[in-house]
N, C-alpha and C positions, 0 to 999 in steps of 0.2 A: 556481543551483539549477535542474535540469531542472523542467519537469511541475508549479515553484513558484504557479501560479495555481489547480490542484484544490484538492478539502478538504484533503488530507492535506498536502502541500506548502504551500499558506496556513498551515495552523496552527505548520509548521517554523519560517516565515517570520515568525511573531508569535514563536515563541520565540528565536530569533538576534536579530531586536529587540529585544525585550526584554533583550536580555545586553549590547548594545549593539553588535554585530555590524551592517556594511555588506553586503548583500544585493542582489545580480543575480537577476532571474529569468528563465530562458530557457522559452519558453512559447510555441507555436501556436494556444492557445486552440482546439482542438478541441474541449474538453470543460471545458478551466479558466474562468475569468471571469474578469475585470479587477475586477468587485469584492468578491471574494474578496480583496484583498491592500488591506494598508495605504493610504492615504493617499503620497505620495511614495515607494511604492517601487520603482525601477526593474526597468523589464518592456519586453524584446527580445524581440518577436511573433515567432519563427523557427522552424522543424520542426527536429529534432535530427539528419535526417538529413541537410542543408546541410551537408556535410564542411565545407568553406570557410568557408560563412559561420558556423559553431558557431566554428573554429576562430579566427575573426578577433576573433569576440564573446570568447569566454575571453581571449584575448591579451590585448584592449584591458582586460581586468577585472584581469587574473593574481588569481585565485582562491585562497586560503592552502586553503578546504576548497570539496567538489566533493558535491553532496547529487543524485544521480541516480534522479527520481520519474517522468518522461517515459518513457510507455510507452502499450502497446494493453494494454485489463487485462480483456475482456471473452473469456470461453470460447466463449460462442455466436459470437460473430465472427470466434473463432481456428479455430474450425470451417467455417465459411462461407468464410473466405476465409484461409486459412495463409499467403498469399505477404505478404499486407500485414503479418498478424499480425509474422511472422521479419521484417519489413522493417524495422518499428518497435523493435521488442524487439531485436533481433540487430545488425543495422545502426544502429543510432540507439545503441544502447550503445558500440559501437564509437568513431564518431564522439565520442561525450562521454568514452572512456578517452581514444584519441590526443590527445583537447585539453587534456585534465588530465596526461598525460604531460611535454607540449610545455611546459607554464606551468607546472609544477614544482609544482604544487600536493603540500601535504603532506597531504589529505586526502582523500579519497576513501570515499563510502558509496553503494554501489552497493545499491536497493532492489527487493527479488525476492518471489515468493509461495514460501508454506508447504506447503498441501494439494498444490495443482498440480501439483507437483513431485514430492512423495513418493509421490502416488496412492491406491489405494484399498486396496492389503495391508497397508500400514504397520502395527507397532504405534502405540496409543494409549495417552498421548500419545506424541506420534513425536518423535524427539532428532534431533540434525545428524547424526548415525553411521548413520543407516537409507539401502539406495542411492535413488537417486532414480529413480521409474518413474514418469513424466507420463505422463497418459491424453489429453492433448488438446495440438493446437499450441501452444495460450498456454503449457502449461507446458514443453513442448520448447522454448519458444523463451526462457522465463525460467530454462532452464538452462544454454541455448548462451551467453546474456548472463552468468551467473554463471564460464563457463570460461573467456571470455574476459578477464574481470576476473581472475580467478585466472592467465591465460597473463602479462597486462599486471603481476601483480606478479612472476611469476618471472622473467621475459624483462628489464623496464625498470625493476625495486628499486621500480614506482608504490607508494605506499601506501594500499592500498584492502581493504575489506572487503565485504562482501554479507549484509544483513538478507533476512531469509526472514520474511516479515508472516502473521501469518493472518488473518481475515476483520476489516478495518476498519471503522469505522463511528465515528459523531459529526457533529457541526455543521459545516453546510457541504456535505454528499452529498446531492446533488439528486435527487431522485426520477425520473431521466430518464436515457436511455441505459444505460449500463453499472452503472447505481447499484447496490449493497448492496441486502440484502435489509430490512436496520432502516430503511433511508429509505424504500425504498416500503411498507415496513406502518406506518412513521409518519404517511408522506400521506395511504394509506388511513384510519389512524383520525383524523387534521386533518378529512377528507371526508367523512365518516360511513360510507367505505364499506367491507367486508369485503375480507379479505387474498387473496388469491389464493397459494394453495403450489402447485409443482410439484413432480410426485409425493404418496409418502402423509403428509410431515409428518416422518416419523421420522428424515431425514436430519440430520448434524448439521454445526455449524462452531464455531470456535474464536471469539468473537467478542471483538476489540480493537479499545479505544479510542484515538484518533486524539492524546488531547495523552500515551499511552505510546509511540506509535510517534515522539513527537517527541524526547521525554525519551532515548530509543534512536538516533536518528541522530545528536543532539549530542553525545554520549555518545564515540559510534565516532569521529567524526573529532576529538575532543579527545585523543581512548584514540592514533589514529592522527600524529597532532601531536605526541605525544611519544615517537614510536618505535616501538609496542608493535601487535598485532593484524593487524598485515597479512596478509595471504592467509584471513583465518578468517570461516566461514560459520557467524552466529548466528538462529537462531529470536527472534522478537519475538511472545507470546501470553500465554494467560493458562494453559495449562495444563488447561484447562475445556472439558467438551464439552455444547454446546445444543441441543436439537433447533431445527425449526423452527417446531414446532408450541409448544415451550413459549417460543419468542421470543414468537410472536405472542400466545399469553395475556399475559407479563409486558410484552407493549406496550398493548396493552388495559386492564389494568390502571391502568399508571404514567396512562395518559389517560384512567381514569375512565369506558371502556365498559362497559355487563351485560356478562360472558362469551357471551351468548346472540345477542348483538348481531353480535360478531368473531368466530364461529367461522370458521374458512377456509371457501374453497370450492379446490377441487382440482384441476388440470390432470395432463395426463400429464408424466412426468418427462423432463426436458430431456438429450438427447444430450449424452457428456464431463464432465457434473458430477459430483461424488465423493459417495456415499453415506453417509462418516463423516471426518472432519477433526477435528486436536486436536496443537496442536505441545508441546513440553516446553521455557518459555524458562530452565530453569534455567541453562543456560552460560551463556548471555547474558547472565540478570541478574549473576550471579556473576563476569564477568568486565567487567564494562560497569560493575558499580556500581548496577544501578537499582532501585527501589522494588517495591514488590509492585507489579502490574498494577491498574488500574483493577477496580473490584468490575463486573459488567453490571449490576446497579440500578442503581449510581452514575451509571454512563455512559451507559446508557437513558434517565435524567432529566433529564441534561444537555443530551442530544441531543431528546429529546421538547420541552424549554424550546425550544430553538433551534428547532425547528420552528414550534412554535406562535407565534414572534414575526415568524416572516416572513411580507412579505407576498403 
């Protein structure tokens, strides 16, 4: 598993454990932690874009399924700086098909964004049928990675799929660098201090919980293991759209602020971000098999716990 040391990759990593699943993590620790992952789990410190060396790590593993998390997943960065953004996303995808190619792996789930990708015309919620118009490098480059995975299925029979996520969150998303918007208004109300939104609040995102996106990639590469799904692009969401301004009430809440206390304070709105996001995961669940989506209370409380117990 790429990228297996962030939130989202750790929590994979807890559920293939749990099933009783032997687990590689390939990980630079840019942004992952080492202890974000079990106890005894093996973790290969390498950048994913080490052709060589990815390709020698997958060898000595031979991998039966291929979970691809390892990416730049920040817009303001893919803004700032596009050649690293496509370096990462583009070239680092690459390298982890060709090595999944090589080691025959039968599974393959290539993990991409939602909003990014479809843009800001979309209908809401937006199905996998809508074209894709990225407004920002990140998501140009989490589409070149998506066609390439799709080239790697018709070219070399790989069997691979691509998850389209929308806005994740849960235990585990640090409140620093690239984080989600739930972990810093979670920090803020840990701190006592007021949310910061950019722009006026009314923006929206689809927000999903982090053990759905796991229950979705085990899913795929079982679905993919036994023949079925390859070359197909599924939405992973809830169908639901939030503002940002009513996250941060129902985060103040769940934490037991006055309303009065957590009202935002406002910046101006940030270049390449989308003003409304909202995916439709009916294919996916319907073809995947999977449970209705996490409730956002549900998962707001789960992730508010988790905050409040670290230190």
């Amino acid at each position: 598993m790429t990228g297996g040391a962030g939130f989202i990759g750790s929590t994979l990593v807890d559920t293939l454990l749990a099933r009783g699943d032997e687990v590689l993590v390939v990980d630079d620790l840019s942004s992952g932690k080492r202890e974000n992952l079990a106890p005894g789990v093996a973790l290969t410190e390498l950048d994913i874009r080490d052709t060589d060396g990815f390709a020698k790590c997958a060898a000595e593993f031979a991998p039966e399924a291929v979970y691809h998390l390892a990416a730049q997943i920040d817009v303001r960065t893919s803004m700032a700086d596009p050649v690293h953004d496509a370096s990462v996303n583009v070239l680092g995808t690459l390298s982890v098909l060709q090595a999944a190619r090589d080691t025959g792996a039968r599974g393959v789930v290539v993990c991409s964004t939602g909003g990014a990708i479809y843009g800001d015309g979309a209908p809401l919620p937006t199905t996998e049928d809508e074209p894709a118009e990225p407004e920002s490098p990140y998501g140009m480059s989490k589409l070149a990675a998506e066609r390439y995975t799709r080239f790697f299925v018709r070219a070399h029979g790989l069997p691979a799929l691509v998850l389209r996520f929308a806005n994740v969150y849960g235990p585990r998303q640090h409140p620093a660098g690239g984080a989600g918007v739930v972990s810093l208004f979670c920090d803020r109300a840990r701190s006592d201090r007021r949310p910061t939104v950019f722009g006026d609040g009314g923006q929206t995102r689809d927000f999903l919980f982090v053990g759905d996106v796991a229950r979705a990639a085990t899913a795929s590469a079982d679905r993919l293991a036994d023949g079925d799904l390859a070359g197909e692009v599924f939405n992973v969401g809830t169908g639901t759209e939030s503002t940002i301004t009513e996250l941060a009430a129902t985060i103040g809440r769940i934490a037991g602020i006055d309303e009065s206390a957590f009202t935002p304070e406002h910046e101006p709105a940030r270049p390449g971000e989308l003003r409304r996001s909202c995916l439709d995961p009916s294919r996916g669940i319907a073809a995947l098999g999977l449970p209705a989506p996490t409730t956002l209370a549900d998962g707001l409380a789960a992730t508010w716990a988790w905050h409040t117990g670290r230190s």
